[in-house]
N, C-alpha and C positions, 0 to 999 in steps of 0.2 A: 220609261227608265225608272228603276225605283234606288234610291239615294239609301246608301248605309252611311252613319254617323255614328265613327267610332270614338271612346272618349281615350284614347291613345295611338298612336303607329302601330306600335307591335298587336292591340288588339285588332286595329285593320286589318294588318296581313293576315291574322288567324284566318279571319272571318271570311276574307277572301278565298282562301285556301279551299272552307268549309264548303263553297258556293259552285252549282253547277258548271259549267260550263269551259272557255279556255280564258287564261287572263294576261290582259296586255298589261304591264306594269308602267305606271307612271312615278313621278318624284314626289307628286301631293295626290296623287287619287289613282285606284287600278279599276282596271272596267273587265267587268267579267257575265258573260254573255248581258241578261239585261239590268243586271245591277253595274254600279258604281261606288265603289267602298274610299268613302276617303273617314281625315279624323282630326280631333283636336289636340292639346298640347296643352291640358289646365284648363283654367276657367278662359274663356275668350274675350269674357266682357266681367267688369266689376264692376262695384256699385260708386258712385258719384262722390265727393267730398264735398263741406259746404260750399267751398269756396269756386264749385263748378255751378251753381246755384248764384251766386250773388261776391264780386268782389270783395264787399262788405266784411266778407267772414274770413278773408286773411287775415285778420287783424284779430289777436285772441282779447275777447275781455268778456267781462261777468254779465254787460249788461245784454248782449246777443242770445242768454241760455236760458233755456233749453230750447237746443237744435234738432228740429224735428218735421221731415215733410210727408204728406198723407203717401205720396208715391213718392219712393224713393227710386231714382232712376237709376240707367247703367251708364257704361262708355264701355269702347273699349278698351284692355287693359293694356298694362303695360310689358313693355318686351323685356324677355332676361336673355336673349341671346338665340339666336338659330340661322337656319339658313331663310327663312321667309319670317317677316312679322305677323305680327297677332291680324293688323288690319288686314295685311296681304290674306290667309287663311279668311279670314271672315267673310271678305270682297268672295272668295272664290268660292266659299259655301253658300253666299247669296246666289251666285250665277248658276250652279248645280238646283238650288231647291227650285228656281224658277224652270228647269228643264223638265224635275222628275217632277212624276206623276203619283210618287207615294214615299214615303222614309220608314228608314227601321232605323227606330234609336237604339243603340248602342252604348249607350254609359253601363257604368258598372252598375249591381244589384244595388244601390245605396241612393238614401236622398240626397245624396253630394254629384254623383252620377246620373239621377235623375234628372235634377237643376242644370248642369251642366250644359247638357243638351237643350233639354226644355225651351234656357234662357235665351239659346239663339232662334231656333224657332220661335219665339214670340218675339226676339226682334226684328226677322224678317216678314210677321205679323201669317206666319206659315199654316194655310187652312186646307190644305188635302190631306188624305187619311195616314195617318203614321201608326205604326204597330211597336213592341216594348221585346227585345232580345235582351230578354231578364234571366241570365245567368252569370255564374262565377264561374264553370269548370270552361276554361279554353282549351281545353282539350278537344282532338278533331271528331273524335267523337261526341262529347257533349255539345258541343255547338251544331251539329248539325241535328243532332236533337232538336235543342234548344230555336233553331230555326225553321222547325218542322212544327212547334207549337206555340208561336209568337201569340200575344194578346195584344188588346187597342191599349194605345198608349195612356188615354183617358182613365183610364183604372188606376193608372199609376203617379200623377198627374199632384195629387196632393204629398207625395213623397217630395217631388222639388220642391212645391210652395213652403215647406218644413223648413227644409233647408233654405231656403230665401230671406225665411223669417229671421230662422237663428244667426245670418250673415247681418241681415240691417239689425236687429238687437244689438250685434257685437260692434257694430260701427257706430250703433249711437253710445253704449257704452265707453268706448276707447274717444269719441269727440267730446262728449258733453265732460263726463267726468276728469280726462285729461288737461282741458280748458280750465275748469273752476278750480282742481288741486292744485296749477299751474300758474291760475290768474290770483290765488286765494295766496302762494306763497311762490310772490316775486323773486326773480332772481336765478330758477332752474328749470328748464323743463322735465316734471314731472308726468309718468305715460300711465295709464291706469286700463286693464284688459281684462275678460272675462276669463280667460287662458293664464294670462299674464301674471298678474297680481295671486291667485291662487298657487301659482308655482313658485313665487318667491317667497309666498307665505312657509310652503315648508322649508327652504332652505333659512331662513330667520328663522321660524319656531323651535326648526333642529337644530340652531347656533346657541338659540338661548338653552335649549336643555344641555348642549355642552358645557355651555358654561357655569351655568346654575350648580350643575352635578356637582354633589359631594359625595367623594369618596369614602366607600365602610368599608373598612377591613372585616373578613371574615374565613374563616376556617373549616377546611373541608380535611374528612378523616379518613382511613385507608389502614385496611389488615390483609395483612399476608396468613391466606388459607391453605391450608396443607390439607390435602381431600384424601381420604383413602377411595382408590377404587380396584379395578380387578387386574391393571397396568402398572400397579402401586401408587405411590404419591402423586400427587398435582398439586404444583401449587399455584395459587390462581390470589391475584391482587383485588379484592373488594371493598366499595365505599359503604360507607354508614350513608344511609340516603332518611330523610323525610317523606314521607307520602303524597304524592303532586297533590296540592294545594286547589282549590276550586279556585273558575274564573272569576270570584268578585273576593280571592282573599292572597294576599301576599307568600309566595313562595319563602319558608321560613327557614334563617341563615344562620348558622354558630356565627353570634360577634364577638364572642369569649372564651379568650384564649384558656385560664382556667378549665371552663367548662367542658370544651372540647379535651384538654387533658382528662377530665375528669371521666369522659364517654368513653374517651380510648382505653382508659387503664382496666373499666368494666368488663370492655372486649377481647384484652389480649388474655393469655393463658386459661382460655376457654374451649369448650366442646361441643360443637354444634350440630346435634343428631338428626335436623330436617334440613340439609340443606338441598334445596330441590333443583335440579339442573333439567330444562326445557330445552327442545331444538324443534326450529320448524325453518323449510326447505321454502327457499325462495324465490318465484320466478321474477328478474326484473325485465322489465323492457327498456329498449333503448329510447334515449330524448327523443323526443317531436322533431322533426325539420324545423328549420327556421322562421319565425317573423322577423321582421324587421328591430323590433325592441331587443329581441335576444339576440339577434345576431350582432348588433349596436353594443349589447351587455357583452357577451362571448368574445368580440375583438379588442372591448377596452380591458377585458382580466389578459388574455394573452400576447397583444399586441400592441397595448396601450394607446389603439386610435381612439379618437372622440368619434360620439353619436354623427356629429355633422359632415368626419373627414368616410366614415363608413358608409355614409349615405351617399355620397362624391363616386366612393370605390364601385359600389353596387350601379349607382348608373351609368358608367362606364363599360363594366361588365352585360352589366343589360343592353343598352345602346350600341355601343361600340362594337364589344366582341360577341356577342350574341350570345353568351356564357350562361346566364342566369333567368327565370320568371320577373315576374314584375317586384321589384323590388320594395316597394312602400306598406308591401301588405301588413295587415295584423292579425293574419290566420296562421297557426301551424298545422292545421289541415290536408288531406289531398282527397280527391274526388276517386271512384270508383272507376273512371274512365281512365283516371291517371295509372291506376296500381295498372290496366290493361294496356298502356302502351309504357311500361317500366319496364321491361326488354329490352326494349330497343334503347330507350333512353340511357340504360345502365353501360350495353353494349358499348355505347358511344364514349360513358364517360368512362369506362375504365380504358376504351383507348388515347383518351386526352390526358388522364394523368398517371398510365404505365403502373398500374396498380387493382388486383381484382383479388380480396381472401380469399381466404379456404374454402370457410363456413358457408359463403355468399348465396342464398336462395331463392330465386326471384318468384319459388312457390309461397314463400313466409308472405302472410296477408298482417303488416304490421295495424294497431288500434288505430294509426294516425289517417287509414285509409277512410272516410267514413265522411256521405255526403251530408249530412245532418249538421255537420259541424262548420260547414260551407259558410265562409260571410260573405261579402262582397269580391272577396279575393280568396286568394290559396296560398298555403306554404311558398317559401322562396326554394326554389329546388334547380340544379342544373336541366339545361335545353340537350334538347337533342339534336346540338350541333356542334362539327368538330372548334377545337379549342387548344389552339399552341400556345403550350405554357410560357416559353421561349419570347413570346410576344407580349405577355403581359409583364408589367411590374412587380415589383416584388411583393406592393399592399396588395395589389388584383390579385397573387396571385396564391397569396395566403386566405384571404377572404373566399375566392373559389375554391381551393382544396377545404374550408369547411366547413362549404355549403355543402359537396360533394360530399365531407363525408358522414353527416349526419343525413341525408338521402341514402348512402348507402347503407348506413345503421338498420333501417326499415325494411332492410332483408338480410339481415343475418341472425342465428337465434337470438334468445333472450339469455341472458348472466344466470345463472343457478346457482344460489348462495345459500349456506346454512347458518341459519343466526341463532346463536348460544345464549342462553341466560341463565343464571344462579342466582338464586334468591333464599336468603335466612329469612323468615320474621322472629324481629324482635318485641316487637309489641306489637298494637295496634294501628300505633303512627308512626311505625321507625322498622327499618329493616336493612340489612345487609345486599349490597347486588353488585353483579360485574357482567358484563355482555361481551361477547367477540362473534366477529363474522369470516368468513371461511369462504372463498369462490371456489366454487365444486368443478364449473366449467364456467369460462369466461363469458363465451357466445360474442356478442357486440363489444365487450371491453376491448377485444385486443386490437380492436381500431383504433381504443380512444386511449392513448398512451398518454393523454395529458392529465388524465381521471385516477387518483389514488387510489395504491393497490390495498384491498384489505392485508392486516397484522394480524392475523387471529392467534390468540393467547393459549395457554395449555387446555385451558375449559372448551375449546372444539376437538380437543381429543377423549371426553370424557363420553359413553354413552349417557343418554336423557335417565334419569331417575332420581332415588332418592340415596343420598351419601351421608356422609359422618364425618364433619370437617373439625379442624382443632387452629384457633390462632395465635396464630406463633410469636408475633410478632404487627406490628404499625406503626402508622406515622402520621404528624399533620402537614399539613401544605395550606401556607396560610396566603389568604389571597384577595384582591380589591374589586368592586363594583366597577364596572367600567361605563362612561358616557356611550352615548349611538356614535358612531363614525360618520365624520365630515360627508356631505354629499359631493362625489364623482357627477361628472357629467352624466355617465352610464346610468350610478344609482338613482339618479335624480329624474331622469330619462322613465327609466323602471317605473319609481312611484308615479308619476301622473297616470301611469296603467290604471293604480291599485289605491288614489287619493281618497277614494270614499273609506278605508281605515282611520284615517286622520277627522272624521267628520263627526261632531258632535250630537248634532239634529237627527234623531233615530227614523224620522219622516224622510229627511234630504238624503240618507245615508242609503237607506233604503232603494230612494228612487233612481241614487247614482249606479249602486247596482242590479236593479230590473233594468236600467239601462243597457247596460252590455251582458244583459243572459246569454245572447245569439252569437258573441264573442270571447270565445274559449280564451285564456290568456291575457284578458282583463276584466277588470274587477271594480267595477266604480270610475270610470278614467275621467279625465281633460282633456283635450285636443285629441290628433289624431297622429298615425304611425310618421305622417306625413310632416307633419306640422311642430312636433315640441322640439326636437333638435336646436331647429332655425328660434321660439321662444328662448329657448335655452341663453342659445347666443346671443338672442335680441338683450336681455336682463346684465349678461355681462356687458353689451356696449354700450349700454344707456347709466351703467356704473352701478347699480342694483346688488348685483353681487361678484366676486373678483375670480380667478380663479389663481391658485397656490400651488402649483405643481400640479396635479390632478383633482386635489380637493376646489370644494367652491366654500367660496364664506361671503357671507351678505357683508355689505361696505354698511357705512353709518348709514349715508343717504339712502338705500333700501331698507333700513330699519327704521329712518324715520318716516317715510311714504306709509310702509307698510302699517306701524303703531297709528296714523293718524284718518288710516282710510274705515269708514263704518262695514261693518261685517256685513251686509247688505252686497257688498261692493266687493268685498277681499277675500270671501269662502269659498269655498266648491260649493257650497249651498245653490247657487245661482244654476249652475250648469242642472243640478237637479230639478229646480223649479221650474227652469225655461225646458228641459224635458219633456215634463207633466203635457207642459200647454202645447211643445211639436207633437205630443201623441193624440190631441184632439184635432188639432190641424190635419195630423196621415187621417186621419180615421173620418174628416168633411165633417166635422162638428162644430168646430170654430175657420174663420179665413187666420191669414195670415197676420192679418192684422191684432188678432188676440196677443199674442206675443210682443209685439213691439207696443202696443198700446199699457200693459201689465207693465212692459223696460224704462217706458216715459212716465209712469207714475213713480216708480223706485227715482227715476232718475230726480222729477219735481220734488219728491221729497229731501233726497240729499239734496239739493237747493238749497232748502228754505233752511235748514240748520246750520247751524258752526260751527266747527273742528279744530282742535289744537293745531297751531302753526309749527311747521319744520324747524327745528332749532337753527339759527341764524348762523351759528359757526359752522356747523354741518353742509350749509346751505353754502356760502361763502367757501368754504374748502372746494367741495365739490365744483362749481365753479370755477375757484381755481386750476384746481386740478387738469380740470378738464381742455382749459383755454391758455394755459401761461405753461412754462417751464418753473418747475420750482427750484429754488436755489438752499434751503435750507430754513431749516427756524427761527423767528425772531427773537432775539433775546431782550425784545420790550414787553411784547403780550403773548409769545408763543404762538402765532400765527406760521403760514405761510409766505417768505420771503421770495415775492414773483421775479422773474427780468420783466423791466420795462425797456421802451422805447428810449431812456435817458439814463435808467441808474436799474437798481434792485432794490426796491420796493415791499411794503409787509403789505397782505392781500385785506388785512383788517384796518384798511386808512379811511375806511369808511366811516360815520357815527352808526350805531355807539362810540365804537373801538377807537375811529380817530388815532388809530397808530403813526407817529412820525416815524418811523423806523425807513430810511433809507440809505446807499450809496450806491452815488454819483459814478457815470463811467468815466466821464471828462470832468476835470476841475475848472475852475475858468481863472485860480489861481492859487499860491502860494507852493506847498512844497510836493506838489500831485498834477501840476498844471501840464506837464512834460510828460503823465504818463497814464493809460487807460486800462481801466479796471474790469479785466474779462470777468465770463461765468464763473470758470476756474477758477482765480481768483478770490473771488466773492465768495465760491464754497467753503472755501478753506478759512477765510476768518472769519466766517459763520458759524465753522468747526470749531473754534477755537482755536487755531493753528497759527503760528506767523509767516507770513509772507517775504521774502527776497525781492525787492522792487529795485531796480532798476530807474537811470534819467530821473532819479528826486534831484529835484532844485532848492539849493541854500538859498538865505536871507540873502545874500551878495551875489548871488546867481549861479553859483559853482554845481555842478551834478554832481551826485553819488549815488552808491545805491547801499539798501541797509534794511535788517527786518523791522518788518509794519504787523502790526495788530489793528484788531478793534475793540475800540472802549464806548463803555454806554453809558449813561447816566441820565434814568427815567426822569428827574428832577429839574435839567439842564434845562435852555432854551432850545440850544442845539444837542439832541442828548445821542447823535453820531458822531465819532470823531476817530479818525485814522491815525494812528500815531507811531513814533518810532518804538521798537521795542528794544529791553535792555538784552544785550547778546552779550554774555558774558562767556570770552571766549578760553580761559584758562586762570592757573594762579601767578604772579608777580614773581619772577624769581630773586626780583631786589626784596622787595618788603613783604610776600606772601599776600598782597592783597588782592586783588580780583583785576582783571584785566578786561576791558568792555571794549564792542567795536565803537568807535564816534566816527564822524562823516570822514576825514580822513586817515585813520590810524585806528590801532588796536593800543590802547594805554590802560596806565593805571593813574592814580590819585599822586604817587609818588614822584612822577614825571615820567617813567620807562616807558616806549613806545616800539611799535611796529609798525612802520609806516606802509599805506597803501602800494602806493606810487611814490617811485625817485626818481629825479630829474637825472641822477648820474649814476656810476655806480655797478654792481654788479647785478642789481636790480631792475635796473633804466627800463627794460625791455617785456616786463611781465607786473600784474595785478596780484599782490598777495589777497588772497582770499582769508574768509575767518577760517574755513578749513583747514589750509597750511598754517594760519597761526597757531590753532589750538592742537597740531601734530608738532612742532616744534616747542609750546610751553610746557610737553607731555615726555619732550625730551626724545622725541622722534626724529629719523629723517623722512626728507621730504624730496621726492623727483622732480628737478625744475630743470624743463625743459627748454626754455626760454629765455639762462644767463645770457649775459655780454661778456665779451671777454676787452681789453684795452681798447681794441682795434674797432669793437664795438659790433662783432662778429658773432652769432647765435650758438650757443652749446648747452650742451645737457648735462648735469650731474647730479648726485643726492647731496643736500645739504641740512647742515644740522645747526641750532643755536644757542650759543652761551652766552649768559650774563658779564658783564663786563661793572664791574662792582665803581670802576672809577667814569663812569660814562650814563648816560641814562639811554644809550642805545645798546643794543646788543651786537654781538660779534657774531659771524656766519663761516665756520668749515667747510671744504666743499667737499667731496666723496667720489675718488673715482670707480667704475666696475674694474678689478684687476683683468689684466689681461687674460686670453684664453691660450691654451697651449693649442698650435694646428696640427704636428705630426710632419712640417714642413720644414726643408735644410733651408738657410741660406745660403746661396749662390757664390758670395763674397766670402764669407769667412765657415761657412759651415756649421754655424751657430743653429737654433732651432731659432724658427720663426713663429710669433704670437698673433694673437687677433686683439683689436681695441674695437670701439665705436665708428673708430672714422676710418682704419685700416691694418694694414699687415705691414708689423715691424720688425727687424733681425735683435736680438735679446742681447749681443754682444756692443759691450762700453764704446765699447770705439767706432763698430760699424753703422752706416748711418742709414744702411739698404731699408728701403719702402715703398710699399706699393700701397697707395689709398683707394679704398672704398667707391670713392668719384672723385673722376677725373675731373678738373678744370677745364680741359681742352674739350671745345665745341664738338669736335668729332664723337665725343667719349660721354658727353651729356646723359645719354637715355641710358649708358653703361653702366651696368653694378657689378663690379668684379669681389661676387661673392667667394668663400672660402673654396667650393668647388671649381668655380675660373681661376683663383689664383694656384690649383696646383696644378690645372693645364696648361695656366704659361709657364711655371716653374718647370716643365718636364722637358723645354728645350723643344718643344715641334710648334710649327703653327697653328693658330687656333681658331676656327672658322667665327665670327662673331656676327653676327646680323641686322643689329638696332643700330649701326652705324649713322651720323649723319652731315648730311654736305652742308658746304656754305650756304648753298639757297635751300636747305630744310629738307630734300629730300632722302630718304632712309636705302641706306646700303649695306649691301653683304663684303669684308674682305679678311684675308689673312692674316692674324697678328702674334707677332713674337715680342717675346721681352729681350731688351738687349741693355746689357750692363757692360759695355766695352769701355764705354768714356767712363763710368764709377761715377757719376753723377750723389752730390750731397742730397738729391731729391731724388734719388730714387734710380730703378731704370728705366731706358727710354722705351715706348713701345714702334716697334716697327709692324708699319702695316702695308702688306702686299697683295696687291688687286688681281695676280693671277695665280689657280689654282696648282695642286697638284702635275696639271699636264698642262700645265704653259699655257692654259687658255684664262684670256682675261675674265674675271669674275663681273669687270664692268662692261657696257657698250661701249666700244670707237668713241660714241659719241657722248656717251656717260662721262668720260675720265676726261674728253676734251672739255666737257662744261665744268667739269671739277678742279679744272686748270692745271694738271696734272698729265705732263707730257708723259713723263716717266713712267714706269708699272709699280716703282717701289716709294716709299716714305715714310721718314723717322720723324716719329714726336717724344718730347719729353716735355716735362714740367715747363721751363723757359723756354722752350718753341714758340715761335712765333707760327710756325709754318704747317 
C-alpha cells in the first residue's frame, strides 16, 4: 500500500481524484486502488516550550537566560477545534505508515510544506522509500502530471530543515528576549517577535511622522487655454508644473503666495504658438485574481471587513460551501492547466450567480495565466461546484461574487483608452500641461462598476499636433502638505508584503527583496499570507497598538517597548539576515543549526547590555488599564482612579507616587455611614459634578438627603473629604438674598423657609424637592400630585407661592384644571355636562347630577367610566360592561343602566342586570347563587350597601 500525505483535505481529495483506480471514501482517509490518500490540518506537532523541559522555567527571571537546547524538541500541538484532534490524526498516521510500504509527500511546493510533513515522518522515525509531489497547480491535469514525475524526497529534505531552523530561531527570539524586556522592566508583560516587533515598528514610525508633520502651505497655478483648432475653440484647463525632480532631490513647491501671483500674471494674456498635443491608444488589462492580501485590502475599501473577519469568510466558503480555491494563498497567478478547464469552471459559475456579459471569451488567454509565476499556491478563484447564493451570508456572499468576478475579468477584453496630453514649454525647468483620458471601449470595466469612470476634458476632442493657444485667463488654489494616513488593518496588512521600502541597510533591503523574486505581489515581506492578520490582532491584544474606528495608532506602551528595544531585535533586518543563512541550509552547505547558533549569539549579546527602562507611568497605566475598571482621574497626581475591593483608589499609591487619593464605598461612620458609594457615583465627583445622596445621617441621627461633592487638599492629612455642597436654590422674595437647601428646608439668612417635610397641612403627604422649590422662587407652578385635603384624602393640583411679607413662611394657591366641555345633556335639568379629574358634573347651580370617574362600590372597582362610557349610559339602553367583580373577587360580565328616579344628591344609581337581551342569564345558576343574588336585577348607588 503506498500512503499519500496531503498537507490539507481539500488537497487530498484532488489527489485522490488524480489517482487510478475506484475510491472508497472514508471521513479521515480514501483508499483508491493501491494508495490511501489521507492529510493534515497545519502543523501536527510544534516545537516544545521551556518549561516542557524543566519546571524550573515557569518561573521568568534574568538569571535562567539564555534559553537554549542543542535539540530542540516537538510535541504535539495544540487543538483549535474539529471533528478529530491533532493526537487523534497523528495516532492514525502512525498506524497507516506502519502498513504502507512507501509515502508520497504531499505538502505544498514550500519549506513550510516541506517540514510539515517531513516532521512527522521523522517522528514516526519513517525509513521506507518516500517520493516528493512537488507542485502547486491542483488542477486534475497538473497533478497527474505532477504524479507521473515524482522525485525521492531526499532532494528536497533540506527545504524543511530551513524551515525548522527559522521556527526554533523565532521561539528563541520571542522566549529569551520576552523574558529579559519583561524581567528587565517589572510590572507588565512585555512580548518581543521576529514578525512582531517589526510590525509595530511601522505603525509607531508612521504615528511619529504624523505627528512630527508640519504643515507648508503652498500654491498650485492654473490657466484657462483657449486652443484654436479645425473644430474652433477648446478650451482646456492647464497647470504651471516644474520638471519631475530627480530621486535624491526634493520635488520643488510655490510656498509664496506673492510669487505664484507673480508666475500667474506672466502667463495670463499670452500666446502660445507650440502647444503640442500627444495621444496614444491604450490597451489595459484587467486586475489579477485574487491573493489573499488583496482580497483582505478589496473587502476593507468596500465592505469595511478586517483582514482577520475576511480570512474567517474565505474559510467557510472554502470548507463549508466548496465555493472557492485554497484560501491563504499569496499568488495572483493561474497555471496553464487552469485556463484548460476554465470552461467548464466558468460554466458553472455563471450558473451560481445568474449573470454571464456580453463581451465574455473563454478564447482571451489573460497575462495572469502563466506557470512561471506559480509559488506554492495559485490565485484564489471560484470551484467548479455548484453554489446557492441563497445559502450563503451576506459577507459569503459578497466576498464570492468578487472573487467571481475578477476570475471572470480574465476573459473579457482589455479597456481601450486614449490618453491626451498638452504640453507648452516654458523654459528649461517649467512648462505648462494638462492630461485627460477618454475609454474608447470599455472591455473588463463594465463588470467593474465600482472603478471610476474616466472625465475626459475638451483636449480628447482635439486631433494630436501642434496648436496656437492664447491664455485668457487663471487662477491659484492654495494648498497644504498632508501627513501619511493612519494605518487601517488592511493598509497595514499590505505593507508587511512591501516592509523592505522602509529598510534602511541597502544589504538587508536588498536580501528582503531576492527573497520574494519567485513571489509576484510581494516585495521584501514579513510573515506570511497566512500569518500577519492573527499578528495584527495579537499587537492589538497585548495593548501595543489601539484600534480607532478603522485607523490603528500605537498606545504609549508600544511606543515605549518599541523606543527601548536595540535594532538588532526591532528591524526587518533580522528576517533578511536569517534569510541569508536558510539559503545556505536549502542549498546542504551549512545544518540547521547555522541559524539558531548566529540567533543565540545576537541573543547573548543583548544580555550583556543595558537599555533604557519603560517609563513607570506608562507602565502603571497599562497595567491598570488592563486589570481594573477605571473610574476617572485623580485630582491629586493625575493618575488612574481604579475600583478596588473596598473604595476607589489612584493606581499611583505606589512609591514614588504614594498617592493617598481614595473613597471609601462603606463609611464605618459619621454622615456617609447609612449609604454606599457606587462606580457611578464615584464618576461623577471625579467629574466634578455633585451628587444627590440620599439616608445622610445628622449629628443627632436624623437622615436627609442633600448634594455632595468632592474636596481635596494635597496639604491635608486626610486630603479626601466628601462634603455637603452649597445648592443654592433661588432668590429670597423677603430680602432678595439667596435661598440654599440645609438638611431640612430650603431658607435664607433672613428666616424665610421652605420646608421639606410637614407633619400637617396640605403638604403632610409629599417631599418638596429643591426642584419644586426653585419652580416656585421662579414664580412658577408646580403639579403636586400628592396634596391632603382635611379628611387627609390624596389630590392633585398646580400650586403656586407667594411671599407673605408679615410671616417668614410662604402662602400656597392651589390651581384647578377648568373643566372640559363633553357635548353631554344632563338628564335632570338639561344643562350641558362637564369633565373634571375625578368625573362628570351637570353645570347647572342647583343641580347636583354626577357620575364619578371611580366608583366606591367594590363591584365598580376595576371600572373607569371614561367620557365614552359615560355617554353610553347617558343614552338610556343598557351597557354591556365586562371587568365586573364579585364579592369573592371573581370578574363578571352584566347589564348596566343609569337610573335617576330617586334624584339621588350623589349622583344616579347604577342598575345592573345579569340577563341579556333575550332573557338569558349573562351568569350561571350557579354563578348568581354564589353571588348571593336570587334575583336577575340589582340597584347600586353611592350609599348602597348592597
Amino acid at each position: 500500500m503506498i500512503l499519500v500525505i496531503a498537507e490539507k483535505p481539500s488537497l487530498g481529495r484532488d489527489i485522490a481524484q488524480a489517482l487510478p483506480g475506484e475510491a472508497r471514501n472514508g471521513k479521515r482517509y480514501i483508499e483508491k486502488g493501491n494508495y490511501i490518500v489521507t492529510w493534515v490540518f497545519g502543523h501536527m506537532l510544534t516545537l516544545k516550550e521551556p518549561e516542557d523541559y524543566s519546571e524550573s522555567y515557569k518561573k521568568w527571571s534574568l538569571s535562567s537566560l539564555p534559553i537554549y537546547f542543542d535539540d530542540w524538541g516537538q510535541k504535539i500541538g495544540e487543538d483549535s477545534g474539529g471533528y478529530e484532534t491533532k493526537a487523534q490524526r497523528v495516532e492514525l498516521i502512525g498506524e497507516l505508515l506502519e502498513k504502507s510500504e512507501s509515502v508520497i509527500h504531499a505538502g505544498d511546493p514550500d519549506e513550510e510544506g516541506q517540514l510539515l510533513i517531513d516532521e512527522l515522518l521523522e517522528w514516526f522515525d519513517y525509513k521506507k522509500p518516500v517520493m516528493r509531489l512537488n507542485t502547486s497547480d491542483t488542477t486534475m491535469g497538473g497533478l497527474k502530471k505532477a504524479l507521473s514525475k515524482m522525485e525521492d524526497n531526499g532532494k528536497y529534505i533540506n527545504e524543511g530543515k530551513s524551515a525548522y531552523a527559522r521556527s526554533v530561531a523565532d521561539l528563541m527570539v520571542g522566549v529569551n528576549m520576552s523574558r529579559f524586556f519583561t524581567c528587565t522592566n517589572s510590572g507588565v508583560l512585555l512580548t518581543v517577535g521576529r514578525v512582531q516587533t517589526p510590525t509595530l515598528g511601522l505603525v509607531v514610525n508612521r504615528d511619529i511622522q504624523i505627528e512630527e508633520h508640519k504643515k507648508q502651505v503652498y500654491y498650485d497655478i492654473y490657466v484657462q487655454l483657449e486652443t484654436e483648432t479645425e473644430k474652433g475653440k477648446k478650451n482646456i484647463r492647464a497647470k504651471y508644473q516644474t520638471k519631475k525632480a530627480k530621486k535624491d532631490e526634493e520635488q520643488q513647491l510655490i510656498t509664496d503666495r506673492d510669487e505664484a501671483g507673480q508666475i500667474l500674471k506672466s502667463l495670463t494674456g499670452r500666446t502660445f504658438d507650440k502647444t503640442v498635443i500627444e495621444r496614444k491608444t491604450v490597451n489595459e488589462d484587467p486586475p489579477l485574481p485574487f491573493n489573499l492580501v488583496k482580497l483582505q485590502s478589496y473587502c476593507s475599501t468596500h465592505f469595511s471587513y478586517n483582514p482577520e473577519e475576511v480570512m474567517e469568510i474565505t474559510q467557510t466558503l472554502r470548507e463549508k460551501h466548496k465555493a472557492i480555491t485554497y484560501n491563504r494563498s499569496d499568488c495572483r497567478y493561474l497555471s496553464e492547466e487552469h485556463f484548460k478547464e476554465a470552461p467548464k469552471t466558468m460554466a458553472q459559475v455563471i450558473k451560481n450567480i445568474g449573470f454571464k456579459p456580453a463581451e465574455l471569451d473563454m478564447k482571451i488567454h489573460s497575462k495572469c495565466f502563466n506557470d512561471k509565476n506559480i509559488t506554492a499556491h495559485f490565485a484564489i478563484i471560484p470551484t467548479n461546484n455548484r453554489v446557492d447564493l441563497d445559502k450563503l451570508t451576506e459577507r459569503e456572499k459578497n466576498v464570492y461574487l468578487a472573487v467571481c468576478k475578477y476570475y471572470m475579468a480574465q476573459f473579457m477584453p482589455k479597456a481601450i483608452k486614449e490618453k491626451s496630453k498638452l504640453t507648452i514649454e516654458l523654459d528649461s525647468e517649467h512648462s505648462l500641461g494638462a492630461t485627460s483620458s477618454k475609454t474608447i471601449k470599455p472591455g473588463y470595466l463594465s463588470i467593474f462598476k465600482d472603478i471610476k469612470k474616466d472625465e475626459p476634458s475638451e483636449l480628447s476632442d482635439i486631433e494630436p499636433g501642434v496648436y496656437v493657444s492664447f491664455a485668457r485667463e487663471g487662477e491659484i488654489e492654495e494648498k497644504e502638505t498632508k501627513p501619511p494616513s493612519r494605518y487601517t488593518k488592511a493598509t497595514l496588512n499590505e505593507d508587511m508584503t512591501r516592509i523592505a521600502r522602509y529598510v534602511t541597510d541597502p544589504e538587508a533591503k536588498r536580501m528582503l527583496i531576492e527573497k520574494d523574486k519567485d513571489k509576484l505581489g510581494e516585495n521584501g515581506s514579513i510573515g506570511t499570507s497566512a500569518t500577519r492578520s492573527s499578528i495584527i490582532d495579537g499587537l492589538v491584544k497585548k495593548g501595543y497598538i489601539e484600534q480607532q474606528g478603522k485607523r490603528l495608532i500605537s498606545t504609549k506602551l508600544g511606543r515605549e517597548l518599541y523606543r527601548i528595544l536595540p535594532d538588532e531585535i526591532k528591524k526587518a533586518d533580522m528576517t533578511a539576515k536569517w534569510w541569508s543563512i536558510q539559503e545556505d541550509i536549502r542549498s546542504g552547505e551549512k545544518t540547521y543549526k547555522a541559524l539558531t547558533q548566529s540567533v543565540l549569539e545576537v541573543i547573548e549579546n543583548v544580555l550583556k547590555n543595558t537599555y533604557p527602562p519603560i517609563d513607570q507611568s506608562v507602565m502603571t497605566k497599562t497595567v491598570t488599564e488592563k486589570y481594573h475598571t477605571i473610574i476617572g482621574k485623580c485630582p491629586l497626581c493625575g493618575g488612574n482612579v481604579i475600583e478596588g475591593q473596598k473604595g476607589f483608589g489612584c493606581s499611583n499609591w505606589k512609591p514614588p507616587m504614594s498617592c493617598k487619593f481614595v473613597i471609601w464605598k462603606n463609611y464605618q461612620k459619621g454622615m456617609f455611614k447609612n449609604t454606599e458609594i457606587t462606580p457611578e457615583t464615584a464618576k461623577k465627583l471625579l467629574a466634578g459634578k455633585k451628587v444627590r445622596m440620599s439616608k445622610l445621617v445628622s449629628a443627632k441621627g436624623e437622615k436627609f438627603d442633600a448634594l455632595v461633592e468632592l474636596k481635596t487638599n494635597r496639604e491635608a492629612q486626610y486630603p479626601v473629604s466628601l462634603e455637603i455642597a452649597e445648592n443654592i436654590v433661588g432668590t429670597c422674595p423677603k430680602c432678595g438674598g439667596n435661598v440654599t437647601e440645609t438638611m431640612k428646608a430650603f431658607s435664607c439668612s433672613c428666616g424665610f423657609a421652605i420646608w421639606k417635610k410637614q407633619e400637617r397641612g396640605l403638604f403632610r403627604l409629599m417631599t418638596v424637592t429643591d426642584k419644586t422649590a426653585r419652580l416656585w422662587l421662579s414664580g412658577e407652578r408646580v403639579k403636586c400630585k400628592s396634596l391632603a385635603d382635611k379628611n387627609g384624602n390624596k389630590f392633585s393640583a398646580e400650586v403656586s407661592m407667594h411671599c407673605n411679607p408679615k410671616s417668614p413662611y410662604p402662602e400656597y394657591e392651589l390651581h384647578f384644571e377648568p373643566p372640559q366641555k363633553t357635548g353631554l345633556v344632563c338628564p335632570r335639568c338639561g344643562k350641558d355636562i362637564v369633565e373634571s379629574p375625578r368625573g362628570f358634573y351637570c353645570e347647572g347651580e342647583d343641580c347636583r347630577w354626577q357620575l364619578p370617574k371611580k366608583s366606591k362600590l367594590g363591584m365598580f372597582e376595576d371600572v373607569v367610566f371614561d367620557r365614552e362610557l359615560a355617554a353610553l349610559l347617558l343614552g338610556d339602553k343598557p351597557v354591556l360592561i365586562e371587568n365586573l367583580k364579585s364579592k369573592a373577587g371573581n370578574t363578571f360580565k352584566a347589564n348596566v343602566t343609569l337610573d335617576d328616579s330617586q334624584r339621588s344628591d350623589y349622583g344616579p344609581s347604577l342598575r345592573v342586570d345579569f340577563k341579556n337581551h333575550d332573557g338569558v342569564s349573562l351568569l350561571g345558576a350557579e354563578s348568581v347563587e354564589n353571588e348571593g343574588n336570587k334575583g336577575e336585577t340589582a340597584v347600586f348607588d353611592e350609599n348602597s350597601k348592597g
